[in-house]
C-alpha positions as CSV (number, residue, x, y, z in Angstrom):
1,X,75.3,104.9,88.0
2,X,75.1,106.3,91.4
3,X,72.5,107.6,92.8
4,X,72.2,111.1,93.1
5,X,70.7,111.4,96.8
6,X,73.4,110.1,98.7
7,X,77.4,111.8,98.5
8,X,78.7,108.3,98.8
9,X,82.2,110.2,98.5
10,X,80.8,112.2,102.1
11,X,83.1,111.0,105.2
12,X,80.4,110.4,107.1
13,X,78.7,108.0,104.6
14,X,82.0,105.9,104.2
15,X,82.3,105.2,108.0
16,X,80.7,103.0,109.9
17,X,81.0,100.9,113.1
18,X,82.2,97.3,112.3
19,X,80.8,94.2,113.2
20,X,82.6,91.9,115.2
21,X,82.3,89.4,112.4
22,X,83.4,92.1,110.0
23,X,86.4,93.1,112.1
24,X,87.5,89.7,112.5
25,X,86.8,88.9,108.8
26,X,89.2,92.3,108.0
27,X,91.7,91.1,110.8
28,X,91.9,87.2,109.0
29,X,92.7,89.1,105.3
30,X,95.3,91.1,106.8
31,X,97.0,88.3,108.8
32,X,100.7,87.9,108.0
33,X,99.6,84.0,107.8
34,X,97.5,85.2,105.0
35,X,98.7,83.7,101.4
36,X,98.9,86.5,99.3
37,X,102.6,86.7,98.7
38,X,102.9,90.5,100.1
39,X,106.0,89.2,102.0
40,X,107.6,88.3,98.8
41,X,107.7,92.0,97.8
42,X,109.5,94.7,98.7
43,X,107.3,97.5,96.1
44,X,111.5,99.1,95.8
45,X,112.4,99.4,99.3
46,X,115.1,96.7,98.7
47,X,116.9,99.1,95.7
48,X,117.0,101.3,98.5
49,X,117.9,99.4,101.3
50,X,121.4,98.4,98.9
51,X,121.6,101.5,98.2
52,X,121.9,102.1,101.2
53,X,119.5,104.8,101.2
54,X,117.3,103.0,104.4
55,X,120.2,102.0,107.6
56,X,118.3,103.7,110.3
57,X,114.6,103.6,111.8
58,X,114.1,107.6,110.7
59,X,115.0,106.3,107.1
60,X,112.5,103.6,107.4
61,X,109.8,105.8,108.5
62,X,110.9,108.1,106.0
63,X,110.4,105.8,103.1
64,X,107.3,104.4,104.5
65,X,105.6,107.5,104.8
66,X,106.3,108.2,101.4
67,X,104.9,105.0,99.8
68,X,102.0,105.5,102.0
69,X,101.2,109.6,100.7
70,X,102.5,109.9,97.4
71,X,101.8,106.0,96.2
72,X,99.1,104.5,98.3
73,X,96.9,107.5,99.1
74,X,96.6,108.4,95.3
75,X,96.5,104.9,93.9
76,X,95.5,102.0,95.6
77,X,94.1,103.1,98.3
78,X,91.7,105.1,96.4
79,X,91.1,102.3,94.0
80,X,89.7,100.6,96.7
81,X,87.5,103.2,98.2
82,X,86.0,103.6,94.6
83,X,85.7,100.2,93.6
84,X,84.0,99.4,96.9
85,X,81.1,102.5,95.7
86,X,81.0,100.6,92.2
87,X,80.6,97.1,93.9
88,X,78.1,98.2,96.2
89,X,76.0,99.4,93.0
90,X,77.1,96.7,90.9
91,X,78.4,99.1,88.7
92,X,80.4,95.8,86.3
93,X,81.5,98.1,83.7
94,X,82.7,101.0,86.2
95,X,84.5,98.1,88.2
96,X,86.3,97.0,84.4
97,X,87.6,101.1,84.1
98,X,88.8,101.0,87.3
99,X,91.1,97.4,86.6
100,X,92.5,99.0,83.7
101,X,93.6,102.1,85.7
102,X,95.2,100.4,88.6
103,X,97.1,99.1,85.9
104,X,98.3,101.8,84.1
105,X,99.2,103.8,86.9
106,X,101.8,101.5,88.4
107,X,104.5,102.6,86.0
108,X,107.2,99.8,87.0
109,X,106.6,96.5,85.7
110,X,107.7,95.1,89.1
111,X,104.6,97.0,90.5
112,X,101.9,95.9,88.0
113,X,103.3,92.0,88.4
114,X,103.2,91.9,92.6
115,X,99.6,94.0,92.0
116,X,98.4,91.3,89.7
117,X,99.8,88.4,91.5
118,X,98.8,89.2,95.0
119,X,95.5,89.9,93.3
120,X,95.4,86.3,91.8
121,X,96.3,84.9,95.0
122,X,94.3,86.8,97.0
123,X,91.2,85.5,95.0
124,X,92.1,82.0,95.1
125,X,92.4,81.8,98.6
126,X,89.0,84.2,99.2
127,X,87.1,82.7,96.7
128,X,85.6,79.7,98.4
129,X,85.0,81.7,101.8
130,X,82.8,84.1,99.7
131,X,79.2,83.4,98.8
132,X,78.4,86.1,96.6
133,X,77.3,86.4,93.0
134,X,78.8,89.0,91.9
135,X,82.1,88.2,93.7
136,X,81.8,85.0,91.5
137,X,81.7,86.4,88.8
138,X,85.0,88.2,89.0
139,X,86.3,85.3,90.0
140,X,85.7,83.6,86.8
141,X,86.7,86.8,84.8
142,X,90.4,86.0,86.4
143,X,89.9,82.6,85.4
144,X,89.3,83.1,81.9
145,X,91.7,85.9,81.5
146,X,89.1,88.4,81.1
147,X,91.0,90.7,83.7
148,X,94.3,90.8,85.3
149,X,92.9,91.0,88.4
150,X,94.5,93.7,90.1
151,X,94.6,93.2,94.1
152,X,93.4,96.6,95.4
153,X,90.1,96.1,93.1
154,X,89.5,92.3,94.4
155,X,90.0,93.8,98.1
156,X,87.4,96.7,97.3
157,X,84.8,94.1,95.6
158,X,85.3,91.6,98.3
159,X,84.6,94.5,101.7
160,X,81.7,95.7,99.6
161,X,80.3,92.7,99.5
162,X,81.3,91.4,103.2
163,X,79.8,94.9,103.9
164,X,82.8,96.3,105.6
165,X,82.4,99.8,104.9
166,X,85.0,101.8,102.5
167,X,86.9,103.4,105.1
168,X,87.7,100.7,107.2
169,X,88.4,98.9,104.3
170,X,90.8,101.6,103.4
171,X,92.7,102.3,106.9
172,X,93.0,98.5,107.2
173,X,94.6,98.0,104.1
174,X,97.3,101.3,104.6
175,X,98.1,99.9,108.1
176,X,99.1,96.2,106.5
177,X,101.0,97.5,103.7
178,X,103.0,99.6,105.4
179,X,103.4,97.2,108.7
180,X,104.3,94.6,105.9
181,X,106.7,97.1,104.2
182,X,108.3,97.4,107.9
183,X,108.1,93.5,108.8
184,X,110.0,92.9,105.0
185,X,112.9,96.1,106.4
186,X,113.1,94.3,109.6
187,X,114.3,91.3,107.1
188,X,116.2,93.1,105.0
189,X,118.4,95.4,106.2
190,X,118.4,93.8,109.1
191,X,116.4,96.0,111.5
192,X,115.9,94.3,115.3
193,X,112.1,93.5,115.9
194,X,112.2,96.1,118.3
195,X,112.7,98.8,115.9
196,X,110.8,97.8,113.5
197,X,107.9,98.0,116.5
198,X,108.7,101.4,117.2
199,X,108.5,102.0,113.4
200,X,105.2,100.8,112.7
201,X,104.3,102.9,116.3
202,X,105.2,105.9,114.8
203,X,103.3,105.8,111.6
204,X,100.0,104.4,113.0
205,X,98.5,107.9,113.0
206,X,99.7,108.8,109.4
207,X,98.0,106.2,109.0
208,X,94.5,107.0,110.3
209,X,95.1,110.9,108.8
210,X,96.5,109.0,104.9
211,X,92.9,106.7,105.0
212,X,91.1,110.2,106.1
213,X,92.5,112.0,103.3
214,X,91.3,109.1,100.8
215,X,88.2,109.9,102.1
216,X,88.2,113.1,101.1
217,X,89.1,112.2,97.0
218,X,87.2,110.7,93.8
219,X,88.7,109.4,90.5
220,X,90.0,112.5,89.2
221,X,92.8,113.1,92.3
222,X,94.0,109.4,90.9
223,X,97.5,109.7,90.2
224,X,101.3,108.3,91.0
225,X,104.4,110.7,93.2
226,X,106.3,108.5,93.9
227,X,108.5,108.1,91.1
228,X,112.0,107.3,93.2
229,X,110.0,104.6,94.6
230,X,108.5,103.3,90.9
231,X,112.4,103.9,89.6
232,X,113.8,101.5,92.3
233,X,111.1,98.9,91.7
234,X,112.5,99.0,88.1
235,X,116.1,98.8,89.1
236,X,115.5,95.8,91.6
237,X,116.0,92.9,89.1
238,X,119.2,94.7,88.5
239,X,120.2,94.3,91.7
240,X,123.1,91.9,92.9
241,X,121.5,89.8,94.9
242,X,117.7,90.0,95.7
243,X,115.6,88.3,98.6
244,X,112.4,89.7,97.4
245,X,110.9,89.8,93.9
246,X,110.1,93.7,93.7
């Protein structure tokens, strides 16, 4: 349990100043060079983009800013901010509750499988840069099927451990899914680099006000809007022809 004394869900006890080492630590796991396989998904933009729903940059930021308040904000993003409290307590069984919900509120498929499997990945390629106990020991519970191994509660277990506070953690981890969402646009559709630039330029400070709002929630605001979004992911292998896998 936590402990009482301290509001760990307080703004001002989720923010700190990072380290160099833990800035450049956040800056290598969010590296478009990192091997987790986010550019491999598209989390439903591509339904759209064939719809063609997303042609111009406002319909891109459009999207994006959806995914980021109505899916990341309430999902994820929170996941992470909560299992970063439970791995800073060791809290194993609280960590297990929270695996099981990140699953069941992705309601596409497509969205649990690209969760699990950039979770798997990312663990794989953390795992011997990480010496830690208890990150070990999730480690092995992936191994041995225990868990799926869901990648927003791997990313909270791993900052809480590197201790990168929660809401760095947080507002780096918006800022790379949506600039990833954007880089995958810029290949899809296809968007000049330029725009896709002046995209990512635009949303910065949602951004910073999506990873303050997380701040501001617990378990119980833990839910899933963005159903157009969940109901493309489960149209995309429908799709004629597909260059990502969600």
């Amino acid at each position: 349990m936590r402990q009482p004394s301290v509001d760990l869900h307080s703004h001002s006890n989720t923010v700190g100043t990072p380290t160099d080492l833990q800035l450049l630590r956040l800056l290598q796991i969010h590296d478009s060079a990192f091997p987790i396989g986010s550019y491999t998904q598209s989390f439903g933009m591509e339904t759209y983009i064939q719809e063609d729903l997303i042609r111009t940059k406002e319909q891109l930021i459009t999207y994006c800013s959806t995914y980021l308040y109505q899916n990341l904000v309430y999902g994820d993003a929170l996941l992470i901010q909560e299992a970063h409290f439970a791995a800073l307590n060791r809290e194993t069984e609280r960590l297990l509750h929270l695996e099981q919900l990140c699953g069941a509120v992705k309601l596409a498929k497509e969205s649990r499988d690209a969760s699990v499997n950039m979770g798997r990945q990312f663990i794989r390629t953390i795992a011997p840069l990480v010496d830690d106990p208890f990150f070990d020991e999730w480690k092995e519970r992936i191994q041995s099927n225990g868990i799926k191994g869901h990648y927003a509660i791997l990313y909270g277990i791993y900052c809480a451990v590197n201790a990168i506070d929660a809401h760095h953690a947080v507002l780096s981890y918006l800022f790379a899914s949506v600039n990833g969402l954007i880089q995958n646009a810029v290949r899809a559709v296809p968007f000049g680099q330029n725009t896709g630039v002046q995209a990512m330029h635009a949303l910065a400070e949602e951004v910073v006000k999506a990873a303050t709002t997380v701040s501001t929630l617990t378990e119980t605001d833990l839910c899933n809007n963005a159903l157009g979004i969940e109901l493309a992911s489960m149209k995309h292998e429908y799709l004629f022809s597909r260059l990502f896998i969600s």
